[in-house]
N, CA, C and O atoms as a CHARMM CRD file, in Angstrom:
* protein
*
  316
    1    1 UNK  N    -96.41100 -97.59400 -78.40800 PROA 1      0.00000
    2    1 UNK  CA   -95.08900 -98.08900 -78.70800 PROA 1      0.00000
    3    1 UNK  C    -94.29700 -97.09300 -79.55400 PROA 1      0.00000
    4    1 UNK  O    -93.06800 -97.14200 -79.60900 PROA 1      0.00000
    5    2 UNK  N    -95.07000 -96.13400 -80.25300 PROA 2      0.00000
    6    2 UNK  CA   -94.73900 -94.95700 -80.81000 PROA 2      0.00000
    7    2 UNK  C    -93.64200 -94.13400 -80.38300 PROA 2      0.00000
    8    2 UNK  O    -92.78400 -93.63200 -81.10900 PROA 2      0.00000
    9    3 UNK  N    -93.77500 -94.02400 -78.87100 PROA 3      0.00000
   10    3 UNK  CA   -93.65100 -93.15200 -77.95900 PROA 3      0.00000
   11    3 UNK  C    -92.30100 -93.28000 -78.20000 PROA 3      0.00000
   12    3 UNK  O    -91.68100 -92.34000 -78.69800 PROA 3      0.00000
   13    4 UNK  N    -91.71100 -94.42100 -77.88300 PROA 4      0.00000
   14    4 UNK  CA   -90.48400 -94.97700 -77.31700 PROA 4      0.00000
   15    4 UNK  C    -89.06300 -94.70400 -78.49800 PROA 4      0.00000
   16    4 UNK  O    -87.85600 -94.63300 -78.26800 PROA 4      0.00000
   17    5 UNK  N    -89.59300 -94.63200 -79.38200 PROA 5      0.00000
   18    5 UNK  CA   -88.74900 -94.91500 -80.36100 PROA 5      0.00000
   19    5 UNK  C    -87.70500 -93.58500 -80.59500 PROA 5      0.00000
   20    5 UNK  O    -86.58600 -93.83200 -81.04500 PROA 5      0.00000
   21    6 UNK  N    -88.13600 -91.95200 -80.23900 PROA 6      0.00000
   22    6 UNK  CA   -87.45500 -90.88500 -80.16500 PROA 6      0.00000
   23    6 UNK  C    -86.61500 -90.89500 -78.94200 PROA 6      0.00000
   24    6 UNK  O    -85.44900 -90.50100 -78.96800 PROA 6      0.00000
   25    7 UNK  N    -87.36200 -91.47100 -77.55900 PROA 7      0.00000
   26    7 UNK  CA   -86.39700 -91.93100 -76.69100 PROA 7      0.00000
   27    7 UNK  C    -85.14200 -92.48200 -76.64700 PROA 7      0.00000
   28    7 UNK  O    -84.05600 -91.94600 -76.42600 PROA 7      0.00000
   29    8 UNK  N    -85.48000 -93.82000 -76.92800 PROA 8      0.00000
   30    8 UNK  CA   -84.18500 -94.60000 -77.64400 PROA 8      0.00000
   31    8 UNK  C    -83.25800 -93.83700 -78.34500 PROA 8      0.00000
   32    8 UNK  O    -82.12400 -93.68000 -77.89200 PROA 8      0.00000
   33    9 UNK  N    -83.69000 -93.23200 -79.63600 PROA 9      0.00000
   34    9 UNK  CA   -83.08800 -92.62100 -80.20000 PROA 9      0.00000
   35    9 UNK  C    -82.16100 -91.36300 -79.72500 PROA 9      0.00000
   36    9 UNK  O    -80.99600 -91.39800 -80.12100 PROA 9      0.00000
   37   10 UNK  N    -82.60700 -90.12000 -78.81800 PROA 10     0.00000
   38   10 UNK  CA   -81.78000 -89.58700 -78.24400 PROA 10     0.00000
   39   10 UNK  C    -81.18800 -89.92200 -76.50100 PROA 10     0.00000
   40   10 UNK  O    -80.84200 -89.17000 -75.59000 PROA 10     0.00000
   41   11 UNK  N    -81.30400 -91.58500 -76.64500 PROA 11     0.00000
   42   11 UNK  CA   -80.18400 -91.97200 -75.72600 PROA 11     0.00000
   43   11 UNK  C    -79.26400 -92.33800 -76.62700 PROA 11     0.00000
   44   11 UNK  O    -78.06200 -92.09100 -76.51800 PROA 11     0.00000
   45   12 UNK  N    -79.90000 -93.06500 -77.74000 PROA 12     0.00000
   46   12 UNK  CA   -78.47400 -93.76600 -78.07400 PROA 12     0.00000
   47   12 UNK  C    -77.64700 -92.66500 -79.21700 PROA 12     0.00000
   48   12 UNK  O    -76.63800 -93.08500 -79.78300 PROA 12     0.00000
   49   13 UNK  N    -77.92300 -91.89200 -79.37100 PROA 13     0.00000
   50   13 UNK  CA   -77.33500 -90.52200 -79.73200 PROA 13     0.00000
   51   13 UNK  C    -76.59800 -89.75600 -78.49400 PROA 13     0.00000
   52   13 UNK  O    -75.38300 -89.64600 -78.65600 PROA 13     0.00000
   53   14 UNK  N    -77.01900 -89.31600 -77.52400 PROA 14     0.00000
   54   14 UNK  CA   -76.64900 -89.15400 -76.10500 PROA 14     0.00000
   55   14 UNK  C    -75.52500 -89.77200 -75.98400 PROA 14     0.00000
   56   14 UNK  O    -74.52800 -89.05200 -76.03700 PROA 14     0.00000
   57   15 UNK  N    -75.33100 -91.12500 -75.80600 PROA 15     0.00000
   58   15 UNK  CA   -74.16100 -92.09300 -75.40400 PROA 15     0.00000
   59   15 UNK  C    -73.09700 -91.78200 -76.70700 PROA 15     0.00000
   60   15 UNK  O    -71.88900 -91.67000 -76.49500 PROA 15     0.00000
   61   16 UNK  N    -73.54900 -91.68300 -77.77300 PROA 16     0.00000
   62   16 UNK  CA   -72.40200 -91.73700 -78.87700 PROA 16     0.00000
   63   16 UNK  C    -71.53300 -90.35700 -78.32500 PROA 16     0.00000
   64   16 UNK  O    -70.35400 -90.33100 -77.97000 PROA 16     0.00000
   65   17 UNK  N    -72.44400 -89.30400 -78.37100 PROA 17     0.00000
   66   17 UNK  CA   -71.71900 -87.80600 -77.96900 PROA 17     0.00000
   67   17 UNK  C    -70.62800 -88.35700 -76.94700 PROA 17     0.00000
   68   17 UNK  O    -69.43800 -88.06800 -77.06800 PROA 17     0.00000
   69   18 UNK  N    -71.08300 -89.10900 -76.01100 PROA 18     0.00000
   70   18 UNK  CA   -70.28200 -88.84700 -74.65600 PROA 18     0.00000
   71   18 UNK  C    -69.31000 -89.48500 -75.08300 PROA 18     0.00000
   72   18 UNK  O    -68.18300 -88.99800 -74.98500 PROA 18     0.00000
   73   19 UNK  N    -69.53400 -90.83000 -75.70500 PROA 19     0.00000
   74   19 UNK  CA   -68.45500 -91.80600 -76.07500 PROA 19     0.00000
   75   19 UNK  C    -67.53600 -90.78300 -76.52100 PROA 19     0.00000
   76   19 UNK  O    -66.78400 -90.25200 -75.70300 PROA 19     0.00000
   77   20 UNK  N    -67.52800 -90.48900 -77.62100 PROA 20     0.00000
   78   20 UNK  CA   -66.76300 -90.14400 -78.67900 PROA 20     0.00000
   79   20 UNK  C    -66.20400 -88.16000 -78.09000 PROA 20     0.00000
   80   20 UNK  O    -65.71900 -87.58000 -79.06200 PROA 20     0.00000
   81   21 UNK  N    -66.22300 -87.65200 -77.36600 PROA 21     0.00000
   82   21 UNK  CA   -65.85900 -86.87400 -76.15400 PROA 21     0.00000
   83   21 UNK  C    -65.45700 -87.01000 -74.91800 PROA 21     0.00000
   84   21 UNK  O    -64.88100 -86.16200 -74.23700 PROA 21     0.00000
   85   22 UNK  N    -65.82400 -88.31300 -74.56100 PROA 22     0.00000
   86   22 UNK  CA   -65.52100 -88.47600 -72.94900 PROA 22     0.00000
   87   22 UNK  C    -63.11800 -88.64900 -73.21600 PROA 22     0.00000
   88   22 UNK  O    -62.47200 -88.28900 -72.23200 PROA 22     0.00000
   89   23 UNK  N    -62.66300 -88.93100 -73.91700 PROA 23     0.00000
   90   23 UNK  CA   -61.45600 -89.00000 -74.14500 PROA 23     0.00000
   91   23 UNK  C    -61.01300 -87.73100 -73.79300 PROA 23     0.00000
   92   23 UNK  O    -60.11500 -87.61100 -72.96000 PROA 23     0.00000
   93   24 UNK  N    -61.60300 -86.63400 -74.39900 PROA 24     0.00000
   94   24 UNK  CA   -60.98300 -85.15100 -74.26400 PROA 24     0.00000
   95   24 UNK  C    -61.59000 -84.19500 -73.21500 PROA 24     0.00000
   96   24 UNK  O    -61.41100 -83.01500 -72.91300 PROA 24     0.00000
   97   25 UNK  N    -62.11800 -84.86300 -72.92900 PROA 25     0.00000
   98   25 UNK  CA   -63.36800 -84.23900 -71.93500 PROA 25     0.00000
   99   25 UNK  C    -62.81100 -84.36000 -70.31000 PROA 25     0.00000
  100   25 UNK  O    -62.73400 -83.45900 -69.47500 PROA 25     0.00000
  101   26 UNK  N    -62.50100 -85.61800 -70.19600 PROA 26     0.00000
  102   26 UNK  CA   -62.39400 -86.11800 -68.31900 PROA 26     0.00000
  103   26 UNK  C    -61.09000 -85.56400 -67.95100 PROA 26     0.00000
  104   26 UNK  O    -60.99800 -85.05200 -66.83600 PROA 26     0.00000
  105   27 UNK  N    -60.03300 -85.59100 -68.74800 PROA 27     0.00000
  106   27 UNK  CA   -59.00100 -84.79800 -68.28200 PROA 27     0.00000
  107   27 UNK  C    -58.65700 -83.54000 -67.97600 PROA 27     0.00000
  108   27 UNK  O    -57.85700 -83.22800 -67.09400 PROA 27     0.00000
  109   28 UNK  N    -59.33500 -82.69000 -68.79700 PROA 28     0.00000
  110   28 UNK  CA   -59.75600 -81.66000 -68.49900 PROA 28     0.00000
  111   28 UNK  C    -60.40600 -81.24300 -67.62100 PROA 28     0.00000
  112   28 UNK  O    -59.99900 -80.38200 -66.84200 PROA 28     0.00000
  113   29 UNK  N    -61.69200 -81.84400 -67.57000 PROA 29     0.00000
  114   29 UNK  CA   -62.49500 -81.98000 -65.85700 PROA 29     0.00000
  115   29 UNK  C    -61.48600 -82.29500 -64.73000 PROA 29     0.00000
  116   29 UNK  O    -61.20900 -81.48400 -63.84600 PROA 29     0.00000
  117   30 UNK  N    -61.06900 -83.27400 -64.80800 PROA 30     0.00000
  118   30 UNK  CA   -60.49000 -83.92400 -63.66000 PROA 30     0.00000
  119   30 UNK  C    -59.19700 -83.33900 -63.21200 PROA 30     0.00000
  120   30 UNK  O    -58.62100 -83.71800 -62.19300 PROA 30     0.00000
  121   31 UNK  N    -58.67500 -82.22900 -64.15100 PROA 31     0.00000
  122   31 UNK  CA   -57.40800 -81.12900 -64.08000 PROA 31     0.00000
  123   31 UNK  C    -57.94600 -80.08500 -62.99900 PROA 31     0.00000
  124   31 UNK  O    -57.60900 -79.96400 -61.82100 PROA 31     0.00000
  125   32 UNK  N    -58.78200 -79.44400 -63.66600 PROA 32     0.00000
  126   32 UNK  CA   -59.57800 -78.42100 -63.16500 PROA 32     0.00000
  127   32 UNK  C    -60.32100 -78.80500 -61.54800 PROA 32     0.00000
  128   32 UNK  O    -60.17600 -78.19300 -60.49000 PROA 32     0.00000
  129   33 UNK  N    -60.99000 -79.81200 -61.78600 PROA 33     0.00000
  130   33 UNK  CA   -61.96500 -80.09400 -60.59000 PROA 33     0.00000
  131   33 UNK  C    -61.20500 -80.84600 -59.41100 PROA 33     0.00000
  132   33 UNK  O    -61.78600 -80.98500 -58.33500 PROA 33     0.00000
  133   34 UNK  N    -59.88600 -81.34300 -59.60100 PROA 34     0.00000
  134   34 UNK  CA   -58.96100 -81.90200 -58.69200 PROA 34     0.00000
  135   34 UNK  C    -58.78300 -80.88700 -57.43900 PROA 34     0.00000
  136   34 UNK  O    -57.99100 -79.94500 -57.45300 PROA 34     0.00000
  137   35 UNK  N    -59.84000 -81.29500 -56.09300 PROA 35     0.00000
  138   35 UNK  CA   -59.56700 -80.68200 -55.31900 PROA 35     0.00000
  139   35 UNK  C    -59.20400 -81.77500 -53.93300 PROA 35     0.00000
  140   35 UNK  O    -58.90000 -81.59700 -52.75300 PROA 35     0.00000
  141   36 UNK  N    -59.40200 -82.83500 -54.72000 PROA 36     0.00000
  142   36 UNK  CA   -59.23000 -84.27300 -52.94800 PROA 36     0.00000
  143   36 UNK  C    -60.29300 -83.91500 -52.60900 PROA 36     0.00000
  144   36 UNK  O    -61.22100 -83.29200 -53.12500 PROA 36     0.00000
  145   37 UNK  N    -59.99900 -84.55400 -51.28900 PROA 37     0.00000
  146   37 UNK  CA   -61.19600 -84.39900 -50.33100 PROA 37     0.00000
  147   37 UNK  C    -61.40500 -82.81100 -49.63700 PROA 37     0.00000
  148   37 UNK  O    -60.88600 -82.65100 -48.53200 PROA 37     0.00000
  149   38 UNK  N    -62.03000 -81.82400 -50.15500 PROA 38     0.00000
  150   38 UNK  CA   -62.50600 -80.48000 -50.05100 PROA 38     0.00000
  151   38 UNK  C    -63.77900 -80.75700 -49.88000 PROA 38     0.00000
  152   38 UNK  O    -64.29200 -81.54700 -50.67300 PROA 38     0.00000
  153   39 UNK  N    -64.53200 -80.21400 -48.88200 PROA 39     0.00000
  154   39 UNK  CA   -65.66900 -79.70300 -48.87700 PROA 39     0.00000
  155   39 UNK  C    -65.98600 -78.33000 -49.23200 PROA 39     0.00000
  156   39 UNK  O    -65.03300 -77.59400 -49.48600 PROA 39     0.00000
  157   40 UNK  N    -67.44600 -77.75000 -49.30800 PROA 40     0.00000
  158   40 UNK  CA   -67.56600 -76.25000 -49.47300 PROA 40     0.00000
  159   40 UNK  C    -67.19400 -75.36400 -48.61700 PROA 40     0.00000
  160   40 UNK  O    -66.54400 -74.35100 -48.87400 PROA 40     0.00000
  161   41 UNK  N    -67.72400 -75.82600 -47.22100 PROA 41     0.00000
  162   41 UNK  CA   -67.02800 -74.85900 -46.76100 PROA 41     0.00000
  163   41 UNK  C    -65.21800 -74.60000 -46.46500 PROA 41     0.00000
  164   41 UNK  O    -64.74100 -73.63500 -45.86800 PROA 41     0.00000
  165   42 UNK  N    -64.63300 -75.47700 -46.92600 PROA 42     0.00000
  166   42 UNK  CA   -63.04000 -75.45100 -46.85200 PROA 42     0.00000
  167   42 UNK  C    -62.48800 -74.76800 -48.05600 PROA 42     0.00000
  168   42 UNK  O    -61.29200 -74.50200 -48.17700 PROA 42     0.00000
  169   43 UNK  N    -63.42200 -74.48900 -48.96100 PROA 43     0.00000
  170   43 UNK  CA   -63.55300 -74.03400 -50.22000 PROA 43     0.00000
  171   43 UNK  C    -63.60100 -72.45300 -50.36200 PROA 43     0.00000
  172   43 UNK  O    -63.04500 -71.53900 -50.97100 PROA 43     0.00000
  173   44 UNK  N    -64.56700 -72.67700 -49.46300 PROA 44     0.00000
  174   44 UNK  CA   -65.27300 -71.04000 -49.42000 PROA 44     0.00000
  175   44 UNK  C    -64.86100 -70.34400 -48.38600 PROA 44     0.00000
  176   44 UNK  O    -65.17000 -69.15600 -48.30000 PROA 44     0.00000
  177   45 UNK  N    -63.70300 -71.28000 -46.93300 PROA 45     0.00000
  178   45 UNK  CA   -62.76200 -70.55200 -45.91200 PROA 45     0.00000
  179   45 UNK  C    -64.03000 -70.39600 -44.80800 PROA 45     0.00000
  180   45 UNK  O    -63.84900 -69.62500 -43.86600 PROA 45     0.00000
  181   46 UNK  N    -65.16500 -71.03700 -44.90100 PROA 46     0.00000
  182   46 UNK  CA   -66.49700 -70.66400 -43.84500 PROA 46     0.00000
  183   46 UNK  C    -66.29100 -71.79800 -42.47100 PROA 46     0.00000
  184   46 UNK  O    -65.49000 -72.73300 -42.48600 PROA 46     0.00000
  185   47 UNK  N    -67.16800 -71.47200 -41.37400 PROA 47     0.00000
  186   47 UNK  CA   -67.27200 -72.28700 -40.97700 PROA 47     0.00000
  187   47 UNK  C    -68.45500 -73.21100 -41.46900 PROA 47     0.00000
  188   47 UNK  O    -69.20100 -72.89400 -42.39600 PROA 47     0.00000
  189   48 UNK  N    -68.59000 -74.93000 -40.42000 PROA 48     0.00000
  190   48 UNK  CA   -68.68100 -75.51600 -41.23900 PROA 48     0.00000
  191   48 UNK  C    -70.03900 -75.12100 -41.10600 PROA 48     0.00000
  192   48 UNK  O    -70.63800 -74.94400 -42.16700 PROA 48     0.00000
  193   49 UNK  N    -70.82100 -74.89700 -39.77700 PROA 49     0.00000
  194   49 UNK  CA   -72.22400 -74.64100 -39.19800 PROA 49     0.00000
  195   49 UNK  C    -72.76500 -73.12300 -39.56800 PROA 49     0.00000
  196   49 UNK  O    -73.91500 -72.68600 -39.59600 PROA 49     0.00000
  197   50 UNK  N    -71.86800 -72.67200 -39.76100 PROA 50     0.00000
  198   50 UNK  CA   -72.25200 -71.23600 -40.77100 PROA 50     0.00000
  199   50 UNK  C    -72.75300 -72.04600 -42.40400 PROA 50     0.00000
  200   50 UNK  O    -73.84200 -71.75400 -42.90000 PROA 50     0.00000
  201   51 UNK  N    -71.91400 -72.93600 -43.01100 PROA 51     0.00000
  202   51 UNK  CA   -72.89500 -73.12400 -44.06800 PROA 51     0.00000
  203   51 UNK  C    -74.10200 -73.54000 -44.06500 PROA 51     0.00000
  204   51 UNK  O    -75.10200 -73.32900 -44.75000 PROA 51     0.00000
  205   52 UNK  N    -73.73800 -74.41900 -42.82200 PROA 52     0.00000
  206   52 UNK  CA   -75.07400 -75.84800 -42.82000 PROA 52     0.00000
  207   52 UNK  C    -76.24000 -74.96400 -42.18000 PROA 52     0.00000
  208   52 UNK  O    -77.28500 -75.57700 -41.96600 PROA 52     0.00000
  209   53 UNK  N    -76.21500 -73.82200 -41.89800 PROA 53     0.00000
  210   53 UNK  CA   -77.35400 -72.79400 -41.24300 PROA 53     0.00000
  211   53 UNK  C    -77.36600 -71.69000 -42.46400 PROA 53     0.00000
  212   53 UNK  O    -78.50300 -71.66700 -42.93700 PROA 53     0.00000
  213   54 UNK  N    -76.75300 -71.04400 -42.93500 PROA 54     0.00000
  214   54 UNK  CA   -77.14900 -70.49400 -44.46300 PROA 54     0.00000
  215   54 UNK  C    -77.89700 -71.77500 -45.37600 PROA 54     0.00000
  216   54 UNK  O    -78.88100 -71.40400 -46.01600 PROA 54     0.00000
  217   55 UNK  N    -77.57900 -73.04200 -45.48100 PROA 55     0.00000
  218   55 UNK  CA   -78.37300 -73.77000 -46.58400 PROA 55     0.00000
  219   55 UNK  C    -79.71500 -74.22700 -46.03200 PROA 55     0.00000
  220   55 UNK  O    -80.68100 -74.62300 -46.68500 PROA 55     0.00000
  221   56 UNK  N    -79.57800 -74.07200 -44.41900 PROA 56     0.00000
  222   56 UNK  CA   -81.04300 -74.80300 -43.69600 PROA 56     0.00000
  223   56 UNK  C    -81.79900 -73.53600 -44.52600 PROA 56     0.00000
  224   56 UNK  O    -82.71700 -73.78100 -45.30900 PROA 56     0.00000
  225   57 UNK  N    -81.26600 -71.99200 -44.24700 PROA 57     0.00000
  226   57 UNK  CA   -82.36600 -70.80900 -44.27400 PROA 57     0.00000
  227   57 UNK  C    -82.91400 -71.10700 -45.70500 PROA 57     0.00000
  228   57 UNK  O    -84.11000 -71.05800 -45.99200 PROA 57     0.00000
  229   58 UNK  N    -81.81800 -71.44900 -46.64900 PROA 58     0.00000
  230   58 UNK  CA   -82.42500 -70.92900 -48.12500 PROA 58     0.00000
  231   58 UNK  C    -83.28100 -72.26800 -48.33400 PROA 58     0.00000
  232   58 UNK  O    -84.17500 -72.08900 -49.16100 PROA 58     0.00000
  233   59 UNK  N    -83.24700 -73.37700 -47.87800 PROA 59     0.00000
  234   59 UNK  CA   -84.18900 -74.26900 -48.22600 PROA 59     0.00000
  235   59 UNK  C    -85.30300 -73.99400 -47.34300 PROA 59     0.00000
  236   59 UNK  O    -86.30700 -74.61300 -47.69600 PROA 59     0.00000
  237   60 UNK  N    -85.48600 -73.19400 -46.20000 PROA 60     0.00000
  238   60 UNK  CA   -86.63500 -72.86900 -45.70600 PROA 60     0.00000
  239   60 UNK  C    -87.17100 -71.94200 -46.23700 PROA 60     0.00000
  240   60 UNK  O    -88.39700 -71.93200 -46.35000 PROA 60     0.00000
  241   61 UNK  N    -86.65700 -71.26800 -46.54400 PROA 61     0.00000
  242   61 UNK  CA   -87.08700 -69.70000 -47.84400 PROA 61     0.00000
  243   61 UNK  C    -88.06700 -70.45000 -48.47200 PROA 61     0.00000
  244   61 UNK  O    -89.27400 -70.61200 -48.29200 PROA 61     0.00000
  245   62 UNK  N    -87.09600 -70.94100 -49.39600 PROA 62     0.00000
  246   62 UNK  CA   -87.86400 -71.74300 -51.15600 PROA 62     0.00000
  247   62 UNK  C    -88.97400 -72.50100 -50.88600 PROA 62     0.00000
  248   62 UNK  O    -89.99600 -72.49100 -51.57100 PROA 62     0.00000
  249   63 UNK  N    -88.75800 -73.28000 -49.71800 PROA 63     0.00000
  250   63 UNK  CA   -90.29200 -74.07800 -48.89400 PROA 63     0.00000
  251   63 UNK  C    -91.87300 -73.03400 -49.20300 PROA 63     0.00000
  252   63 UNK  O    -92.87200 -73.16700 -49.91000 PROA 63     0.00000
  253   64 UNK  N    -91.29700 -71.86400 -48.09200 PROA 64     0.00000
  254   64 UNK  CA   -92.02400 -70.93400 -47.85100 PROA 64     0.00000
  255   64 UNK  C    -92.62100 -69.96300 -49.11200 PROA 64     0.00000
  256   64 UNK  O    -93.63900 -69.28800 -48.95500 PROA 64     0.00000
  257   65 UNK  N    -92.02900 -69.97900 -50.09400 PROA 65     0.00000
  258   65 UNK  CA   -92.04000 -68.95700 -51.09600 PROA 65     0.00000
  259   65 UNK  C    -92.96400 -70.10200 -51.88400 PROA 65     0.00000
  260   65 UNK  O    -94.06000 -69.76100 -52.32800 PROA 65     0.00000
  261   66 UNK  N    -92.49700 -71.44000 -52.03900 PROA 66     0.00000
  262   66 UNK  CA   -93.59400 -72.24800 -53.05100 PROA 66     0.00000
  263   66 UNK  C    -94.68800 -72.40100 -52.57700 PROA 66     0.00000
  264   66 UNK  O    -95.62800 -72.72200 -53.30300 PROA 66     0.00000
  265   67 UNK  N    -94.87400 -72.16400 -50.93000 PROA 67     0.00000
  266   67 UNK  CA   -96.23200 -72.29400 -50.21300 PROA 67     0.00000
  267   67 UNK  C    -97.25700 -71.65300 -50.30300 PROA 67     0.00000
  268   67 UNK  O    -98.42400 -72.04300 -50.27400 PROA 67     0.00000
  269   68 UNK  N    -96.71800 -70.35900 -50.44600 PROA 68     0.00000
  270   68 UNK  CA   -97.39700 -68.88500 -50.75500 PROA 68     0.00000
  271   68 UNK  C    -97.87400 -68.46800 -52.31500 PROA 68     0.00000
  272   68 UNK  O    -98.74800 -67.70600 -52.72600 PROA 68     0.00000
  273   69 UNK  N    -96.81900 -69.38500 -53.03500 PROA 69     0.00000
  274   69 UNK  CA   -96.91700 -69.14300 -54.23900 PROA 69     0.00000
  275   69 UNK  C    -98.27400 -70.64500 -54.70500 PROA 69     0.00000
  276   69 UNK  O    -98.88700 -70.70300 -55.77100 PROA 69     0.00000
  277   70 UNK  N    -98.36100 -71.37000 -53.86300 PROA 70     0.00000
  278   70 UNK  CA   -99.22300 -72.33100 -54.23800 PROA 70     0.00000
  279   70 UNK  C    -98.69800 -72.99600 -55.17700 PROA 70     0.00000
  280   70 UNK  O    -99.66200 -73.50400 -55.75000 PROA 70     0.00000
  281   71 UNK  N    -97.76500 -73.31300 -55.69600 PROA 71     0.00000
  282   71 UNK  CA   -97.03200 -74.24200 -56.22300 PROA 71     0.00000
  283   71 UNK  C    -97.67900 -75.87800 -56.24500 PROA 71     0.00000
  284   71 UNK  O    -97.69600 -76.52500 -55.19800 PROA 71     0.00000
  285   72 UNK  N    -97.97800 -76.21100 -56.98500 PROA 72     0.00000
  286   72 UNK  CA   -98.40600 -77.78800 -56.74200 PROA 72     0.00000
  287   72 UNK  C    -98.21900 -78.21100 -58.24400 PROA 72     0.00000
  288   72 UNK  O    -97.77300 -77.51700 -59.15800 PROA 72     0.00000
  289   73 UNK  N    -98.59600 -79.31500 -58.28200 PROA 73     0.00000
  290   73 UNK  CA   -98.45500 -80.33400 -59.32900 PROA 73     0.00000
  291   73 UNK  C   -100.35200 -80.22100 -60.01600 PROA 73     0.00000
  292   73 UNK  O   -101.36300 -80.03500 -59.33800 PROA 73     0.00000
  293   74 UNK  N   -100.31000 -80.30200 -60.65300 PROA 74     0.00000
  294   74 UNK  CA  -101.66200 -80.13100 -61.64600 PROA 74     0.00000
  295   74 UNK  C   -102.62800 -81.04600 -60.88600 PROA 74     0.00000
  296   74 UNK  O   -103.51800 -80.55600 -60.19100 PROA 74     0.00000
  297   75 UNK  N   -102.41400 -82.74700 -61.04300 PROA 75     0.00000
  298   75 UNK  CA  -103.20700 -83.72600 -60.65300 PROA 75     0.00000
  299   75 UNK  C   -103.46000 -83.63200 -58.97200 PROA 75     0.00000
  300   75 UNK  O   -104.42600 -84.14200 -58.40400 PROA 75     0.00000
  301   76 UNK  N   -102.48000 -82.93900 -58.37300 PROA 76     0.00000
  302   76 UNK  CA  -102.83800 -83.03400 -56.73600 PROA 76     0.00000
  303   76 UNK  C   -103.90500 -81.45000 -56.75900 PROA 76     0.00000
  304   76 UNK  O   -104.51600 -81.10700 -55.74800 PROA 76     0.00000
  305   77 UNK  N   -103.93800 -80.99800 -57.49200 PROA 77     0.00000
  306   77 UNK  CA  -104.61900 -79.78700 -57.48900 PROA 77     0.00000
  307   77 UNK  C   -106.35400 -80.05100 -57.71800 PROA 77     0.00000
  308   77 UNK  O   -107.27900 -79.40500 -57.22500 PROA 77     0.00000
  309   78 UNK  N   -106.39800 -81.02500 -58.48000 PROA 78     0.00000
  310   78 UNK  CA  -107.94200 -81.58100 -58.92400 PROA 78     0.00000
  311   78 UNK  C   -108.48500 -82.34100 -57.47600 PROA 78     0.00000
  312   78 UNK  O   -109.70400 -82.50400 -57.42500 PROA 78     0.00000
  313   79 UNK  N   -107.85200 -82.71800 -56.54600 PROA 79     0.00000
  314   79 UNK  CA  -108.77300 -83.45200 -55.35300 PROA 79     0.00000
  315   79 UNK  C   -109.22200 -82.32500 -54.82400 PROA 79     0.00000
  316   79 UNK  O   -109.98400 -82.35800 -53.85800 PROA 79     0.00000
């Protein structure tokens, strides 16, 4: 029950930050980041299957690279 109590604590620290920032904060975001309905590639002037085939490759990369690299999680490693 120990555990819990630093948790709590930097949520409800967490929420105060945002509270007490989110006033000066979203307008600014929402100035800046105001693009409507934009996608990336309308963004970036690409086509749309040129992105969606650049993001297939790099998530097949990173697949491939954690495969090789043996990448796993600790507990699936012990069976």
């Amino acid at each position: 029950m120990d555990y819990l109590i630093p948790g709590l604590l930097g949520f409800f620290t967490g929420a105060l930050i945002f509270g007490a920032i989110y006033p000066d904060l979203m307008p600014a975001l929402t100035a800046v980041a105001n693009y409507g309905a934009a996608s990336l590639p309308d963004m970036l002037n690409l086509s749309t299957w040129l992105t969606v085939v650049v993001f297939v490759e790099m998530v097949v990369l990173l697949l491939y690279v954690l495969e090789k690299k043996k990448v796993a999680r600790q507990d699936k490693l012990a069976e």
